[in-house]
Backbone as CSV, one residue per row, in Angstrom:
resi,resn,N_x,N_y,N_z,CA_x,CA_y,CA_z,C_x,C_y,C_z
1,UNK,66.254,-76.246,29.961,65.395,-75.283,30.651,66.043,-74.915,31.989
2,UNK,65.697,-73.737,32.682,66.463,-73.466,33.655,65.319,-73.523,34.878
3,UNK,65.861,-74.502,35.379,64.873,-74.930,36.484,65.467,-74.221,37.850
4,UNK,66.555,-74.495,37.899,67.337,-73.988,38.882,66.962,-72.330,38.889
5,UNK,67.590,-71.829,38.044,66.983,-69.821,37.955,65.504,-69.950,38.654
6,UNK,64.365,-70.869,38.484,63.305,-70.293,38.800,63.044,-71.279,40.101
7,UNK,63.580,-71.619,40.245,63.923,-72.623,42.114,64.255,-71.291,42.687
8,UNK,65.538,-70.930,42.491,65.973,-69.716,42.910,64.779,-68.243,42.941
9,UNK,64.229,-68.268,42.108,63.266,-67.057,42.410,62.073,-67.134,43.433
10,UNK,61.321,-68.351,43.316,60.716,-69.375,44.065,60.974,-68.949,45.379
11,UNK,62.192,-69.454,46.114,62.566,-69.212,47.124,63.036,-67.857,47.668
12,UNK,63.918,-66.910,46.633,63.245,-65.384,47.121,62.178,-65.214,47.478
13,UNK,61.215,-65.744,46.815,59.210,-65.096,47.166,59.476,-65.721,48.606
14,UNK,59.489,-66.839,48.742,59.381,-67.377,50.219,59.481,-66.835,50.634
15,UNK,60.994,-66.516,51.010,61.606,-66.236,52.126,60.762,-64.457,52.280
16,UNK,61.046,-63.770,51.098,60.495,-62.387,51.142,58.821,-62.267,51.877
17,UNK,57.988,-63.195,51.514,56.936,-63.284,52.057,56.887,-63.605,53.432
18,UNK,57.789,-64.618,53.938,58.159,-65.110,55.104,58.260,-63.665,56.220
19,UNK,59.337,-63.061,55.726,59.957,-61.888,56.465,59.106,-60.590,56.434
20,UNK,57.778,-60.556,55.166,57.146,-59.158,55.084,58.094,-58.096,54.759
21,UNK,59.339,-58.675,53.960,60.497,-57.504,53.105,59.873,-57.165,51.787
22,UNK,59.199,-55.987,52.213,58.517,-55.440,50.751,59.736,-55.392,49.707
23,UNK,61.015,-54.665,50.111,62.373,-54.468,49.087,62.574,-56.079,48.146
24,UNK,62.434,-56.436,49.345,63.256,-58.202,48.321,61.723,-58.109,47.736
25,UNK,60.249,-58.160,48.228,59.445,-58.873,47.075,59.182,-58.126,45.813
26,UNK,60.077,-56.879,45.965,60.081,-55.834,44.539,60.532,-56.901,44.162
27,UNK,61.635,-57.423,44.118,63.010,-57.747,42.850,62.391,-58.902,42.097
28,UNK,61.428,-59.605,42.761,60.917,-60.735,42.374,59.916,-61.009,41.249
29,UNK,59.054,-59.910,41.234,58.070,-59.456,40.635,58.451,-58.541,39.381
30,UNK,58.255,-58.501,38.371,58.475,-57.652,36.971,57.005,-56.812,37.406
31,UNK,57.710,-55.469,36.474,57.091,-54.343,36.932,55.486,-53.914,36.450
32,UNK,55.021,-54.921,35.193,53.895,-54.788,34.778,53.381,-55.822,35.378
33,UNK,53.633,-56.650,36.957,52.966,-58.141,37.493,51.565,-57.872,37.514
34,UNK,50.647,-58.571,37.509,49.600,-58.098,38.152,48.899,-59.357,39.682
35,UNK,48.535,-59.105,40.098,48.059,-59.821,41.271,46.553,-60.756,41.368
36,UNK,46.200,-61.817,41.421,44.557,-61.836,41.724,44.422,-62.560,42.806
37,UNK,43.498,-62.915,43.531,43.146,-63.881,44.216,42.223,-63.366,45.154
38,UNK,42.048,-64.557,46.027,40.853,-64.623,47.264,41.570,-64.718,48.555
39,UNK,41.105,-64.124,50.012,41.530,-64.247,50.814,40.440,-65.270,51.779
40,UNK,39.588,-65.090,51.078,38.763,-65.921,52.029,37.223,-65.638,52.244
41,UNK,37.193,-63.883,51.725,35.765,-63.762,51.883,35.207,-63.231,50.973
42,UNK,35.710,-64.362,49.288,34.628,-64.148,48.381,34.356,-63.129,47.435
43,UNK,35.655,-62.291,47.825,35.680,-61.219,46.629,37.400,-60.885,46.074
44,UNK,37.212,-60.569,45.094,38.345,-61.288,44.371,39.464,-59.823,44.705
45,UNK,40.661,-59.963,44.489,41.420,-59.178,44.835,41.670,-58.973,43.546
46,UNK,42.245,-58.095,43.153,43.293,-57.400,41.935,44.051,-55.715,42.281
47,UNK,45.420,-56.534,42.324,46.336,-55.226,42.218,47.202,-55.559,41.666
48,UNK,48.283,-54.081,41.367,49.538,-53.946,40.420,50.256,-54.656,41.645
49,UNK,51.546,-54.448,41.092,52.579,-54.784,41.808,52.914,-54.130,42.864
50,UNK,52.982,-52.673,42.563,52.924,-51.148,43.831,51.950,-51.465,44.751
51,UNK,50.755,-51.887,44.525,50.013,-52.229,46.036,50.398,-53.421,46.307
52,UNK,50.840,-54.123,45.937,51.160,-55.773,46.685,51.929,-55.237,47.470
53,UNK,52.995,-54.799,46.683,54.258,-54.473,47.684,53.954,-53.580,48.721
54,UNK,53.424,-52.520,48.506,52.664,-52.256,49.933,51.746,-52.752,50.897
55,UNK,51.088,-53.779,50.353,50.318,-54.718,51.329,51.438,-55.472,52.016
56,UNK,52.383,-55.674,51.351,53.290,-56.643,52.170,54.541,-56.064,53.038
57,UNK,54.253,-54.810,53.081,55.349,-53.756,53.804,54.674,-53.386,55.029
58,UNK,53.557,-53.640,54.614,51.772,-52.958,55.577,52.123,-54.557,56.930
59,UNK,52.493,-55.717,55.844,52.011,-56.732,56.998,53.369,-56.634,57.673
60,UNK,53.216,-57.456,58.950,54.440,-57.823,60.068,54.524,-59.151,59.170
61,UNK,55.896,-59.652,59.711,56.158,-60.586,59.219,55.381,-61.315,60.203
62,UNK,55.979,-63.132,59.444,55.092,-63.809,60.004,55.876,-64.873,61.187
63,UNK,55.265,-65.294,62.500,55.963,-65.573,63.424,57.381,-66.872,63.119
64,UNK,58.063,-66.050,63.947,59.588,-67.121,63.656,58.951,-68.444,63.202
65,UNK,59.762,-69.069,62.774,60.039,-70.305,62.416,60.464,-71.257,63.258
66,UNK,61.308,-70.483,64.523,61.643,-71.416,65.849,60.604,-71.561,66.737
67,UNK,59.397,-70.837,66.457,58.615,-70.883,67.557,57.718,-72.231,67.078
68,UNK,57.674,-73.053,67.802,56.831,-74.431,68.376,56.030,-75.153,67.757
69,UNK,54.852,-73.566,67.835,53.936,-73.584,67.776,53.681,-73.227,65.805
70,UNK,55.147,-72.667,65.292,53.726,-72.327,64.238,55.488,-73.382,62.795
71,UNK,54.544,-73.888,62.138,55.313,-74.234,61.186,55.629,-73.752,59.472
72,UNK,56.222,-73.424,59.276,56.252,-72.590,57.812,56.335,-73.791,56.823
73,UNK,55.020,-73.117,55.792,55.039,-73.888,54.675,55.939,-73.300,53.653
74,UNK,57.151,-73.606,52.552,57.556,-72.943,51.689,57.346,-74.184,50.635
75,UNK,56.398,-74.834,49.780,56.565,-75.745,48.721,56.304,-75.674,47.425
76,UNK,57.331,-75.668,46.727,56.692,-75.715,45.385,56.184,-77.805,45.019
77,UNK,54.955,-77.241,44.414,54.016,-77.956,43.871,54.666,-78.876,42.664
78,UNK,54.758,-77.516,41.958,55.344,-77.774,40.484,55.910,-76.512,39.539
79,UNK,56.566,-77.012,38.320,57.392,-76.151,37.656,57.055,-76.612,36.259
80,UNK,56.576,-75.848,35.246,55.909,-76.416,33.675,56.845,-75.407,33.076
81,UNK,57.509,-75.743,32.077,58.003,-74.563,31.081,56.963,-74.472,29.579
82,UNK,56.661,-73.623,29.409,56.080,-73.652,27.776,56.562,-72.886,27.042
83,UNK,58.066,-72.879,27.229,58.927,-72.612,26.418,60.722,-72.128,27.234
84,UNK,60.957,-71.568,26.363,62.817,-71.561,26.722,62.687,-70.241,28.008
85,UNK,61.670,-69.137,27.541,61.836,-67.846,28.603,60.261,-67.726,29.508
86,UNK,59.705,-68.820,29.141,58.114,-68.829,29.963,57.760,-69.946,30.891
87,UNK,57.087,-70.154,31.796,57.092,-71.047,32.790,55.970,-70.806,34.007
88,UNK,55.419,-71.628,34.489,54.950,-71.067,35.456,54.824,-72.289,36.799
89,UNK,54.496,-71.692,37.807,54.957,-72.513,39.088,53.890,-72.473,40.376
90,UNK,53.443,-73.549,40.297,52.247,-73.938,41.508,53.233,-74.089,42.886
91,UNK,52.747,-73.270,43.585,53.634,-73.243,45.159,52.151,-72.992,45.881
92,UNK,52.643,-73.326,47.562,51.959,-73.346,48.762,53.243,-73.264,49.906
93,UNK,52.075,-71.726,50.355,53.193,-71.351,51.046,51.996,-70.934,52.359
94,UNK,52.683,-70.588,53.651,52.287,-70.160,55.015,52.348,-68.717,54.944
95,UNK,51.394,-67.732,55.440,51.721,-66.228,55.616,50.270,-65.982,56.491
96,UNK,51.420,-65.641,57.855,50.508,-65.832,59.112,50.260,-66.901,59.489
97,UNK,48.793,-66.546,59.634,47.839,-67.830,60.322,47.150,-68.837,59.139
98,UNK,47.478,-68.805,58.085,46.857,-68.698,57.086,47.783,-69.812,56.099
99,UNK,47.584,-70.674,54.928,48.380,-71.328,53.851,47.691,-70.877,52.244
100,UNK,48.696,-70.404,51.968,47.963,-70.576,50.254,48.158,-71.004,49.422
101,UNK,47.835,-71.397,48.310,48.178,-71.709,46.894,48.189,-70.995,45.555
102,UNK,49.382,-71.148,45.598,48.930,-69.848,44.206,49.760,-69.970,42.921
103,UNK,49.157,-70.101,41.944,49.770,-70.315,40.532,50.792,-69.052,40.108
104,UNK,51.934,-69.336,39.755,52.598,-67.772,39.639,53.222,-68.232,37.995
105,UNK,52.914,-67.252,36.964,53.077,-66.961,35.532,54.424,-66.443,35.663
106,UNK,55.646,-67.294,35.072,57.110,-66.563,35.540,57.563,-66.056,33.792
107,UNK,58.219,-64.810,33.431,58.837,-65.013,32.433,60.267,-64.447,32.573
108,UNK,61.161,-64.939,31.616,62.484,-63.900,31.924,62.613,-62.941,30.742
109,UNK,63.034,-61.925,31.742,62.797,-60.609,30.623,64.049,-59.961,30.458
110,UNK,65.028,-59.424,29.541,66.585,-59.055,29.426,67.364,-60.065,30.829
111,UNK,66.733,-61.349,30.558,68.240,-62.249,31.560,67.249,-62.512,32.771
112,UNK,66.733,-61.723,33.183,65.683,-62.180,34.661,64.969,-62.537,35.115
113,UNK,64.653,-63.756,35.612,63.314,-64.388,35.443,62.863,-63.464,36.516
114,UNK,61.254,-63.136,36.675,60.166,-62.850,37.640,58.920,-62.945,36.923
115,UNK,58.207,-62.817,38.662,56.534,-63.571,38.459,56.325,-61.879,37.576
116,UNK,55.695,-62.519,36.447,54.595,-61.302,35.782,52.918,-61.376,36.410
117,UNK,52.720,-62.793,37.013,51.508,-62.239,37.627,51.089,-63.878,38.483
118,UNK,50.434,-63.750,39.186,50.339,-64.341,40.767,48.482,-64.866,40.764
119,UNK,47.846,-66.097,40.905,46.835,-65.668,41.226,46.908,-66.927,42.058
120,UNK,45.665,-66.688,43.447,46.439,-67.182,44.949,44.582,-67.461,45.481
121,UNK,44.575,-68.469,46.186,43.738,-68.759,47.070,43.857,-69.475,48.477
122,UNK,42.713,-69.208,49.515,43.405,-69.895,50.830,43.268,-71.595,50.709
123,UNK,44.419,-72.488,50.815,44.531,-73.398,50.455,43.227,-74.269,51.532
């Protein structure tokens, strides 16, 4: 199984989320992804991939990493394969003021692994 390929994608999302680079969190995401989750007040989110990526072009990134005061979470949880091209991956990550958790459904599609769909709550 290729654990490594989806370590590697894993850490694109990070870092892309980290920085608020809508471009890198295209590449990450396959084009039919879909999105769900909660931010906190109880009503559920759902978007394509085109509004994520604009929600995340919309946000500033999130404060350095050298600064003191704020510490970045990037962890994966865990990594399950249920099969040779399917997999999916429990991570908790920092964006903002804020930590989440979010189950991400990975498959590889002609050679590439990305998340086909994301669903996320505030940890």
């Amino acid at each position: 199984m290729d654990t490594q390929g989806i370590k590697e994608l894993l850490q694109a999302y990070f870092d892309a989320s980290y920085k608020a680079n809508a471009g890198e969190m295209a590449t990450v995401f396959h084009e039919a992804a879909r999105i769900y989750g909660y931010f906190g007040e109880g009503k559920l989110v759902d978007m394509d991939k085109t509004a994520f990526v604009k929600r995340i072009e919309a946000r500033a990134a999130t404060p350095d990493s050298n600064n003191p005061d704020y510490r970045r979470v990037s962890e994966i949880l865990s990594i399950e394969f249920l099969g040779e091209d399917v997999a999916y991956a429990t991570v908790k990550m920092s964006v903002a003021d804020a930590v989440y958790k979010d189950i991400l459904s990975i498959v590889r599609l002609d050679g590439k692994w990305g998340i086909i769909a994301k669903l996320f709550a505030k940890a």
